[in-house]
C-alpha positions in Angstrom: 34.7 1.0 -28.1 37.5 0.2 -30.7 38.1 1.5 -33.9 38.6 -1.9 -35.7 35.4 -1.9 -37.6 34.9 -4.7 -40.5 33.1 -3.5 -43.9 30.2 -5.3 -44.4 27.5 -7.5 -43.2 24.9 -5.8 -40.9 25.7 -2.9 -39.6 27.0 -2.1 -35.9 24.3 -1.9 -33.1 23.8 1.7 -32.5 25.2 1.7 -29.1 27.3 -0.4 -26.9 25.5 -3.2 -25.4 27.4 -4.1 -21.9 28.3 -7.8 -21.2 26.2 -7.5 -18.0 24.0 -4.8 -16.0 21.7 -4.3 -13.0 18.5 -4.0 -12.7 16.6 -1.1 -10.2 13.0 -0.9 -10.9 10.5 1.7 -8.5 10.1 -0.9 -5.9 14.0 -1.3 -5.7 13.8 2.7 -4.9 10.9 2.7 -2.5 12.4 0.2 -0.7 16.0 2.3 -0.3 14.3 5.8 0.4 11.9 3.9 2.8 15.1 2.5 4.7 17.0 6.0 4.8 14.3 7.7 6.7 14.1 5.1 9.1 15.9 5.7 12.4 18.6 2.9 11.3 20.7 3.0 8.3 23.2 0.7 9.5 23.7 -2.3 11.7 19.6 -2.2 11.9 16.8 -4.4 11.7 16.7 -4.5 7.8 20.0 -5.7 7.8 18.8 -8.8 9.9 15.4 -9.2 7.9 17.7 -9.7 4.6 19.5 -12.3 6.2 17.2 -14.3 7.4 15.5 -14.0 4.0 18.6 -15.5 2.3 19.0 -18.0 5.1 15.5 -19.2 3.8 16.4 -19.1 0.0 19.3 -21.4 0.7 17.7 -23.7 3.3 20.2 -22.4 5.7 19.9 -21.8 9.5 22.4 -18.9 9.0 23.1 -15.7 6.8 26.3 -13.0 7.8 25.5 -10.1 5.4 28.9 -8.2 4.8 30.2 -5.1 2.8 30.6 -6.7 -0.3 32.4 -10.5 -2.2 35.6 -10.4 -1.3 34.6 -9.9 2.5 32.3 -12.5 2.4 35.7 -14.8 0.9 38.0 -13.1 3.5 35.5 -14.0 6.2 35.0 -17.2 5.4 38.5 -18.3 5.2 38.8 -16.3 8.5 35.9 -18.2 9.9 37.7 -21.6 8.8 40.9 -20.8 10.6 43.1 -20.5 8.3 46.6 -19.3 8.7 50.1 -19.4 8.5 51.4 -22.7 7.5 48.1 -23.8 5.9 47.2 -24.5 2.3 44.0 -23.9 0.4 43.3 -25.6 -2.7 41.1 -23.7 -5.3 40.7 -23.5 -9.5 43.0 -20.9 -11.5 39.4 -20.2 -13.0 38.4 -17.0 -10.9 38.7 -13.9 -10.7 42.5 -13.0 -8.2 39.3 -11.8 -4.9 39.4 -16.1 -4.2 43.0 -16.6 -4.1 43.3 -12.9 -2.3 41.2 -13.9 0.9 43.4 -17.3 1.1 46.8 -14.8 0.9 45.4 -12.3 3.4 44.9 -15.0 6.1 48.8 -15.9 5.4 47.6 -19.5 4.3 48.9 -20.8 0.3 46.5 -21.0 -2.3 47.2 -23.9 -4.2 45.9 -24.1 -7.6 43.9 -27.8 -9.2 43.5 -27.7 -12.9 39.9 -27.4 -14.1 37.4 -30.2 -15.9 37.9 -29.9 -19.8 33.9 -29.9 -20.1 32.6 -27.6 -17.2 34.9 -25.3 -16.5 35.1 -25.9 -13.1 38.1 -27.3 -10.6 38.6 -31.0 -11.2 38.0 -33.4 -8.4 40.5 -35.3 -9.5 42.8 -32.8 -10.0 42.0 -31.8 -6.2 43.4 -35.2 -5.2 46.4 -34.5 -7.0 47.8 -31.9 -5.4 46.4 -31.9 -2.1 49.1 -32.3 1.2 49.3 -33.2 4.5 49.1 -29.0 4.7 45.7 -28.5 3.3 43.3 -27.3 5.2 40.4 -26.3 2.8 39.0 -26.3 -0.8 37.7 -23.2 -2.0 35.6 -24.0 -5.3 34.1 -21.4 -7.6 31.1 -21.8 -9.4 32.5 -20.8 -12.6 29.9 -19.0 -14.7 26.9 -20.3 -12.5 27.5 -23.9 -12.9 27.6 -25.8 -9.2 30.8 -27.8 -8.5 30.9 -31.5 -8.1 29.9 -31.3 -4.9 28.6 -34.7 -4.6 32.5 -35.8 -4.8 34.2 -32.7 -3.4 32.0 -33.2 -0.3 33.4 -36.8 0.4 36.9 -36.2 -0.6 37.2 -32.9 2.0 35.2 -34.6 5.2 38.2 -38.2 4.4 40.3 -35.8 5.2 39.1 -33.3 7.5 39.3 -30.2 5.0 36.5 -27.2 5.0 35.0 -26.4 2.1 34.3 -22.7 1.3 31.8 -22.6 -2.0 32.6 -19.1 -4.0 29.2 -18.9 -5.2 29.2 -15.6 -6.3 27.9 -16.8 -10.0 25.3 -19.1 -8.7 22.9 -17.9 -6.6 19.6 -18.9 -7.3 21.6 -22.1 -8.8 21.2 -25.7 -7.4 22.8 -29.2 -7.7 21.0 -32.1 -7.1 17.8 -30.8 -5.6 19.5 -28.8 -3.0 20.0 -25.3 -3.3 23.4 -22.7 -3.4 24.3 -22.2 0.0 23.1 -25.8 1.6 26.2 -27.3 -0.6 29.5 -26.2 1.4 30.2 -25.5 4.7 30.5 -22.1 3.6 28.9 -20.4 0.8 30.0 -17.1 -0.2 27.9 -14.3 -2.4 28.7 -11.2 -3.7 25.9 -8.5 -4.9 27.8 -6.5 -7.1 25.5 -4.8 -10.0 26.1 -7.7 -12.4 25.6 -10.4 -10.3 22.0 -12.0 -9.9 20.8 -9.8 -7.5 22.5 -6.8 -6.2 22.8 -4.2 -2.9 25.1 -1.8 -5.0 28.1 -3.5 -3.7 27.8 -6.3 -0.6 27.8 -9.7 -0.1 27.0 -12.8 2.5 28.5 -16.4 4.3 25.8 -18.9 4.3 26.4 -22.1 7.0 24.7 -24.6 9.1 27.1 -24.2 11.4 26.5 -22.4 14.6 30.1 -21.9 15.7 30.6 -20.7 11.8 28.3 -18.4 12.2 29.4 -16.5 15.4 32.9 -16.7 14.0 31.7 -14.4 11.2 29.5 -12.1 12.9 32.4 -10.8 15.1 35.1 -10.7 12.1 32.9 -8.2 10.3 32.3 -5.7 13.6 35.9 -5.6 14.4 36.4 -9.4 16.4 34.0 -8.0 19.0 32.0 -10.4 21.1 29.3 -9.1 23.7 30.4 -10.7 26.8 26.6 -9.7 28.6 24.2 -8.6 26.5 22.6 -7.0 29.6 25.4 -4.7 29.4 26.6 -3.9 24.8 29.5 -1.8 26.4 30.6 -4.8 28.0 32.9 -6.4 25.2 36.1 -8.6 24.3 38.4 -8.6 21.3 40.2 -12.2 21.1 40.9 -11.7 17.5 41.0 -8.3 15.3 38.7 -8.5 12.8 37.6 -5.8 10.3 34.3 -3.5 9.5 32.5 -5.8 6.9 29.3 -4.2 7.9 26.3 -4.3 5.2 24.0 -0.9 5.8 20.5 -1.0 6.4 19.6 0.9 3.0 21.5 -1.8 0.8 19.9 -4.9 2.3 16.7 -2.8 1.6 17.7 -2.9 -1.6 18.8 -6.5 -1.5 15.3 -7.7 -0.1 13.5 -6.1 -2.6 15.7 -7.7 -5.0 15.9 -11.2 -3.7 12.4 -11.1 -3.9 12.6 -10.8 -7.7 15.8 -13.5 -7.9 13.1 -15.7 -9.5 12.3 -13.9 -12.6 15.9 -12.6 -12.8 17.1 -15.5 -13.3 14.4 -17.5 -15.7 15.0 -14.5 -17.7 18.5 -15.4 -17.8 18.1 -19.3 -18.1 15.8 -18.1 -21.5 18.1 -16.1 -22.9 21.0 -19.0 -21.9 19.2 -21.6 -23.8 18.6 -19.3 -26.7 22.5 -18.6 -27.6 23.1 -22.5 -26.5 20.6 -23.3 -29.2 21.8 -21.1 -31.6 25.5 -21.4 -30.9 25.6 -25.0 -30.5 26.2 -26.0 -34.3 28.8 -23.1 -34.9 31.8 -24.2 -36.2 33.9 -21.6 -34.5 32.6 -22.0 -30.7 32.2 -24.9 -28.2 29.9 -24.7 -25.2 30.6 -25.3 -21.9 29.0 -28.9 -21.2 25.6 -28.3 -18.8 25.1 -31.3 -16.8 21.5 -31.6 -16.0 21.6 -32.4 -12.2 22.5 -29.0 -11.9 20.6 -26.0 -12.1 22.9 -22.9 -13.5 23.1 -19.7 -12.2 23.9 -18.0 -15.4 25.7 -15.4 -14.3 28.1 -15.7 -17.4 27.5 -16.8 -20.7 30.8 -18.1 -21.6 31.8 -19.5 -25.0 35.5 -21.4 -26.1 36.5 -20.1 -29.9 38.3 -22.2 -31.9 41.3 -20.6 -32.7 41.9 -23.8 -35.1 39.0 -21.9 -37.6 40.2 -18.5 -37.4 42.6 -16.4 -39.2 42.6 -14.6 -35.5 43.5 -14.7 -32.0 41.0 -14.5 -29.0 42.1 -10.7 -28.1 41.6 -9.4 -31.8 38.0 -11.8 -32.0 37.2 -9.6 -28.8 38.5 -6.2 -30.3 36.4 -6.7 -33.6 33.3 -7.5 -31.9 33.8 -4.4 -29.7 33.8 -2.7 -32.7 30.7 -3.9 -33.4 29.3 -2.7 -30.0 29.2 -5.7 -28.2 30.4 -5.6 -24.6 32.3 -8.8 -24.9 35.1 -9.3 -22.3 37.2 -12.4 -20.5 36.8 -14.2 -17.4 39.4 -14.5 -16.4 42.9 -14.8 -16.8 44.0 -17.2 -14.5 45.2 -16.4 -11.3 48.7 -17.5 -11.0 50.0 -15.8 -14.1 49.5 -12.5 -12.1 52.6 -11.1 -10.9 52.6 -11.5 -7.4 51.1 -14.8 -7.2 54.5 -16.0 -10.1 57.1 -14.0 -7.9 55.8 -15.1 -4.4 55.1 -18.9 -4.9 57.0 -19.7 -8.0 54.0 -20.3 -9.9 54.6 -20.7 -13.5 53.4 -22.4 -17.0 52.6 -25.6 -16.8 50.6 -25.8 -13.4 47.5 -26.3 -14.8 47.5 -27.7 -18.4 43.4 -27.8 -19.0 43.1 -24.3 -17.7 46.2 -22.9 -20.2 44.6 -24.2 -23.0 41.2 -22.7 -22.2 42.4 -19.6 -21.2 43.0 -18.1 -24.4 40.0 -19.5 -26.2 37.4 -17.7 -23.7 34.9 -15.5 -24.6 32.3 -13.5 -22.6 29.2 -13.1 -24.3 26.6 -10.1 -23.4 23.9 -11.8 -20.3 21.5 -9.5 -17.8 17.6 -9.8 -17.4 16.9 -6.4 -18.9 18.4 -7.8 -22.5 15.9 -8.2 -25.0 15.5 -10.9 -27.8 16.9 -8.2 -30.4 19.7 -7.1 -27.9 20.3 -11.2 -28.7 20.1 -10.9 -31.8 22.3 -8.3 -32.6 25.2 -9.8 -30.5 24.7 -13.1 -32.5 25.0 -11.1 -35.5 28.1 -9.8 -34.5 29.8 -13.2 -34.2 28.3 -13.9 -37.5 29.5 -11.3 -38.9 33.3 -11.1 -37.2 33.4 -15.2 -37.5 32.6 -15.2 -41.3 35.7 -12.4 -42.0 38.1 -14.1 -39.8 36.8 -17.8 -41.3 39.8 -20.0 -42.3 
């Protein structure tokens, strides 16, 4: 953590407290070790048993478990047929894996400003720069919260578009009565550690869609498709694809965790509602707005300073609380401002007004299951603390 300490005021926690962390309890191990003595521990029958277990989370007739996120986005868009030519219209809200998959299909990601309240891409904004070239939208549940699905939905089938859901903040989320996964075409997942439930590193494409479906099992085992099933060394390659594979042991580990997705996540939803209630008359934050036809996935608990009421900008509000050992951190900067997206499609400032002015105001507060009501405490002391000092 940072040197940048300010005198004063409760002391520092102890130790650092990370923004986010996983959490592996005996049955999580049992489960593993049980699956690495087994005669499988890849492209076996626990890998199946996870997905039809998410399948039936999501009230989904289909679940492709792959190696990790950003497969599950690169699949998807692979899935989609996307290509050369083709544009793919998505929020500058994400982390760069969303806009990635798009690029590594040779499609354009094309970037619609976000909604000033949720934090998510702007349906209206969607309109605004769509083409006769798009192909797709590729929305991200930013933080947990579900897109507008209800008029993204509409918008894409007027005009023949796909729609890809990044849900890799919202599992376990749901918008109007109907879960993640049943609200796109595709859904992708990831299970990285700080996600709501993890396999170490994997992820999943969730569809209705039987053709979908066998699109995606054959891009993550290297294109191949089993002409005879009679005969499994009897196979065709119309299309490379790549080794996305998921192992046996992980979806152990992902099985037993899904199982717990429940109490992860009310755990999460209690310690949401605490900081909204206690951070919801501060003077130097504003909240995300939290429509209540959707149910949030809380992966992030995101805050917006304002910079207006501090003798400080966002980077040195971050460092001080650091200091205070508090694992705040951003998400994200936006995508476009990266190098290579600037240089290769002349994106610059500008392109997506609502985003700019939110970027620098964002602030990722500590969020896992295993926090405790004092771990809380001491990160709201923190702000208290680093917001009085920096008060204008």
């Amino acid at each position: 953590m940072t040197t940048l300490a300010i005198h004063g005021g409760p002391p520092a926690r102890p130790a650092p407290l990370p923004y986010a962390h996983q959490t592996i309890e005996p049955d999580d191990l049992a489960a593993v070790g049980e699956a690495l003595t087994a005669d499988w521990i890849t492209q076996g029958p626990i890998v199946a048993r996870f997905e039809r277990a998410l399948a039936e989370r999501a009230g989904v007739k289909h679940a492709v478990a792959v190696a990790n996120g950003t497969a599950a986005l690169h699949a998807a868009c692979s899935a989609a047929g996307l290509g050369p030519g083709d544009e793919v219209i998505t929020t500058p809200l994400t982390f760069a894996a969303t806009a990635n998959a798009v690029v590594h299909r040779g499609a354009q990601p094309v970037f619609a400003d976000v909604d000033g309240a949720t934090l998510n891409v702007s349906p209206d904004a969607v309109k605004r720069v769509a083409t006769s070239r798009t192909r797709a939208l590729l929305p991200v549940d930013f933080a947990g919260l579900p897109c507008e699905y209800d008029r993204l939905l509409p918008l894409a089938r007027e005009h023949g578009w796909t729609v890809i859901a990044d849900a890799a903040h919202s599992f376990g989320g749901a918008s109007g009565g109907r879960p993640v996964g049943a609200l796109a075409d595709l859904t992708t997942l990831s299970f990285h550690p700080v996600k709501l439930i993890t396999t170490g590193e994997g992820g999943a494409v969730l569809t209705d869609r039987d053709d979908l479906a066998e699109r995606l099992r054959a891009m993550r085992h290297h294109g191949i498709r089993y002409v005879d099933p009679a005969r499994p060394w009897r196979y065709a390659i119309p299309e490379p694809g790549h080794n996305y594979r998921l192992t046996d042991f992980q979806s152990a580990l992902g099985l037993s965790q899904l199982g717990k997705l429940d109490r992860f996540w009310l755990r999460r939803d209690q310690l949401a509602h605490r900081y909204r209630e206690r951070l919801g008359g501060s003077r130097f934050v504003e909240l995300p707005a939290l429509p209540q036809a959707a149910r949030h996935g809380w992966h992030l608990f995101v805050v917006l300073l304002r910079i207006e009421r501090l003798a400080a900008d966002r980077d040195l509000i971050l460092k001080s609380l650091r200091a205070e050992n508090i694992g705040v951190t951003v998400h994200y900067p936006l995508v476009y401002r990266h190098p290579f997206y600037a240089e290769r499609f002349g994106y610059g400032a500008g392109l997506c007004p609502t985003a700019e002015a939110m970027e620098g105001r964002l602030v990722t507060l500590p969020l896992f299951p295993a926090m405790t009501d004092g771990d809380q405490d001491d990160v709201l002391h923190a702000l208290d603390k680093v917001f009085t000092h920096y008060a204008r």
